[in-house]
N, C-alpha and C positions, 0 to 999 in steps of 0.2 A: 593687666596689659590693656594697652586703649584699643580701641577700637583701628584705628590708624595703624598701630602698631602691630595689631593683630594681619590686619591685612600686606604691610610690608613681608612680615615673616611670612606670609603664606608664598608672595612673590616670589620670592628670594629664592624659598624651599623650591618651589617649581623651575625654576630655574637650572638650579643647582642637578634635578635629579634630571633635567632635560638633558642637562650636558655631561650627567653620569650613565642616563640613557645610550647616548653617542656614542662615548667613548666604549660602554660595552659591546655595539653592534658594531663600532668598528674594527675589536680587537681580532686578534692574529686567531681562525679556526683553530680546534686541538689538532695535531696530524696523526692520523689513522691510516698503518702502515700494514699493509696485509703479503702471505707471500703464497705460493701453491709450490710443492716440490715438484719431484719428476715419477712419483708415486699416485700423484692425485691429492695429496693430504695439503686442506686448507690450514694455515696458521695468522693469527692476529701477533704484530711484533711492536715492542715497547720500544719505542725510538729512544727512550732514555739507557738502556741496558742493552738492548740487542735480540733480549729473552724473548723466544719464540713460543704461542701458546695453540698447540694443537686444539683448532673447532671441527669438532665432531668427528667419524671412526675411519674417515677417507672416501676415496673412490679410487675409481682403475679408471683413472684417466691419464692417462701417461703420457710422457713427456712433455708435461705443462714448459714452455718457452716463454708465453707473454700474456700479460693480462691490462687490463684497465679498466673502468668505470664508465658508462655511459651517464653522463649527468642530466642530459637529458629527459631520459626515462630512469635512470637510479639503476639500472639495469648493469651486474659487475660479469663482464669476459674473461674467458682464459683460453687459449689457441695452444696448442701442442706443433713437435714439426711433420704431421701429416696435414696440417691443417686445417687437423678437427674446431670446434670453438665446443664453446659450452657456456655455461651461465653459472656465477659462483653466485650460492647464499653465502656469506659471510656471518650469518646468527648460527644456521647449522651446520655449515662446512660442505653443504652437498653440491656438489658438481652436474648437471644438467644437459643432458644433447641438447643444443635448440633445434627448432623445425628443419633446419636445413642441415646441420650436422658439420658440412665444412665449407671453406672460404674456395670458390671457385668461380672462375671467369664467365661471364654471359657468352665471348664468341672467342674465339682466340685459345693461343697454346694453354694445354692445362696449367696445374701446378704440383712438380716435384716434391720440394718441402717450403715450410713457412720455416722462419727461423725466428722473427723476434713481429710483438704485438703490440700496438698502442691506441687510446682513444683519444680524439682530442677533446677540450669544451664543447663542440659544437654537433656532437651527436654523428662524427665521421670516424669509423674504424682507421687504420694504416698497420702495412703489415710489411714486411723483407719475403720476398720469394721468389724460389728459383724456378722459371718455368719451365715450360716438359724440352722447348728448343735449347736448354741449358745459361742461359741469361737469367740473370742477376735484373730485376726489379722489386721499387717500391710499390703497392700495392691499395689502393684509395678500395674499401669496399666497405659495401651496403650494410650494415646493424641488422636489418629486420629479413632482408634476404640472403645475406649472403654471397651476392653478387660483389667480384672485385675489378676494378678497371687498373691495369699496370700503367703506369706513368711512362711515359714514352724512352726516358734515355735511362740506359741499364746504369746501373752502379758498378763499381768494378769487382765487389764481390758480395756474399750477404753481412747484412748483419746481423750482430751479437744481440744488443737492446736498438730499440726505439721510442722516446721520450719526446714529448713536446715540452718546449718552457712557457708553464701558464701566465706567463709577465708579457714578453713578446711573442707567444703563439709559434716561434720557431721549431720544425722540427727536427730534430738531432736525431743522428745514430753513433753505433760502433764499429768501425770499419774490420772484420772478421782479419783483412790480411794483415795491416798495419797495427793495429790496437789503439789505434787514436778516434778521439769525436768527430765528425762532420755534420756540417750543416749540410739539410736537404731540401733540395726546392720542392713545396708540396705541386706546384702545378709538373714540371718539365719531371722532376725525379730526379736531376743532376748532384751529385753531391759535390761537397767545398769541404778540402781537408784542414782543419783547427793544427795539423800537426803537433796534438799536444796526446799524450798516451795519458788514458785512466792506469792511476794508480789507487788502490788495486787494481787488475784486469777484472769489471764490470760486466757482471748477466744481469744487468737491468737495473733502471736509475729510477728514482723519482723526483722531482724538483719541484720545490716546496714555497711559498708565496713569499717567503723572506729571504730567498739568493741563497738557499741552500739546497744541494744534492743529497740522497740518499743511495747510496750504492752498495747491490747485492754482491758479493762475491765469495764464493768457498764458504759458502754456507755461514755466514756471518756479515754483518750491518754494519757500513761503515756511512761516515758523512764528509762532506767536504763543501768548501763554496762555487756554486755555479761557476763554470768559466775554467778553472782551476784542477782541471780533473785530474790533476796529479798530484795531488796532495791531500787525500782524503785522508781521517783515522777513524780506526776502526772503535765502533761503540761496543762490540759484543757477538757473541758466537751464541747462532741457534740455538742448539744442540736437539739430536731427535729425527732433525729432518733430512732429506736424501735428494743432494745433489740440488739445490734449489735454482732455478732459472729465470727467475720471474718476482718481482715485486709491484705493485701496486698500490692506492692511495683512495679512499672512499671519500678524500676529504676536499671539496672542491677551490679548488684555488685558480680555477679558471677567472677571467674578469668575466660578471654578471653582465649581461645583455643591458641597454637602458629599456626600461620604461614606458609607458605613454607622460608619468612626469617623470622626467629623468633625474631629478631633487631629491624626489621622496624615492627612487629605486636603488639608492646606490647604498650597494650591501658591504665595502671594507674599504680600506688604503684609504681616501678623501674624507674627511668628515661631512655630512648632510648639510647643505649651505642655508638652507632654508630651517631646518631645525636651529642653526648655530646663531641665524640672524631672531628667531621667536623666544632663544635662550637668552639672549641678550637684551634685548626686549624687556623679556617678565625679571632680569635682573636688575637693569637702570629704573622699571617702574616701581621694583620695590624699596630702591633704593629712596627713588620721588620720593614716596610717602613714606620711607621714616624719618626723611629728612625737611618734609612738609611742616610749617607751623599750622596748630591746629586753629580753627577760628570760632570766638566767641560770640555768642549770641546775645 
């Protein structure tokens, strides 16, 4: 091989694996779907079967209701309805007090019970709880304290789950009376009813970066497409577990923050435009030179 020749293929090659590079960092995360019973007992579940796989011997943390991820710090919640919290390892299954133990208000009416737990992208708890004056609010509270501020206009009762969609950041619930979804304004609390009923009846969703739902119900994994929640099927039955209320998702499909360059930060969905414009580049150049005539001396 000439010399010329040798240097075209090496172009080409680099090229080629730039924009095999891409294509891998852009690919779809695996989804990592975790559930807590109403035992305490952590389980890892196979979104492909439904098969539920007991980590580690349990705890007495009872009545687990809702969980989520802090992506922030990596940090995984689970809240029960006295509105205990705790910290799930998901390697070992053990369940954790944190320093403060439960979700309570800086100044204002306590809180009764919690009913449903979520985290968003951005390192903010939200929670359903009914306070001691017997009103129905959503719940904005603190990760590291514990501190919750109620959202000012009550919902008209609690709910069942509370999911954010990591696409639009919108957060959604299940309206306890009706059994349909609503969207919820994170600032005012107001909720807007979808009048469309989960089917199944939903203890807890998770919504996954490609417009699909995962929904817990009766102790069994079902899925369906975002929007649609009445049409879910079901992928599979636990088995093992007791009463489960709560699902959760270690696998971040929140959209990545940008950058200081915002080219070289962008971690899925867009391909890297600056990678794609240097990939095409080291391809047309290798192209040049094996299409270059060589010159004689």
């Amino acid at each position: 091989m000439t010399k010329i020749k040798k240097i075209a293929a090496t172009a080409l090659a680099a090229g080629l694996v730039l924009f095999g590079g891409i294509s891998g960092a852009n690919a779809t995360p695996t989804l990592e779907l975790w559930i807590v019973d109403t035992d305490g007992v952590v389980f890892s579940v196979d979104s492909t079967t439904g098969v539920a796989t007991q980590v580690g011997s349990g705890n007495l943390f009872n009545g687990a209701n809702g969980a989520g991820k802090d992506f922030t710090t990596g940090t995984n919640f689970v809240s029960n309805d006295s509105c205990d919290v705790g910290t799930v390892d998901v390697t070992s299954g053990v369940i954790s007090a944190t320093t403060y133990g439960q979700m309570h208000p800086a100044t204002g009416p306590g809180y009764n019970e919690c009913t449903a737990m979520t985290i968003d992208g951005q390192g903010n708890g939200w929670a359903s709880v009914q306070l001691s004056d017997s009103s129905y609010h959503i719940v904005k509270w603190d990760l590291a304290t514990g501190i919750g501020t109620a959202l000012p206009t009550a919902t008209a009762t609690y709910m069942d789950l509370l999911v954010f969609n990591p696409t639009t950041g919108d957060l959604l619930g299940q309206d306890d009376n009706t059994g349909t979804i609503v969207s919820l304004d994170t600032t005012t609390g107001a909720e807007t009813d979808t009048t469309v009923t989960t089917a199944p009846y939903a203890y807890g969703i998770v919504v996954d970066g490609d417009g699909n739902y995962w929904a817990n119900s009766w102790d069994s994994l079902y899925k369906g497409a975002t929007g649609q929640w009445g049409s879910a099927t079901i992928i599979g039955s636990y088995v093992n577990t007791s009463n489960v209320n709560c699902i959760f998702t270690t696998t971040n499909y929140w959209p990545a923050a940008p950058a200081t360059t915002p080219e070289l930060a962008k971690t899925g969905g867009e391909p890297n435009t600056l990678a794609l414009v240097i990939g095409a580049f080291a391809v047309l150049g290798g192209l040049a030179f094996r299409f270059r005539k060589p010159v004689t001396n």
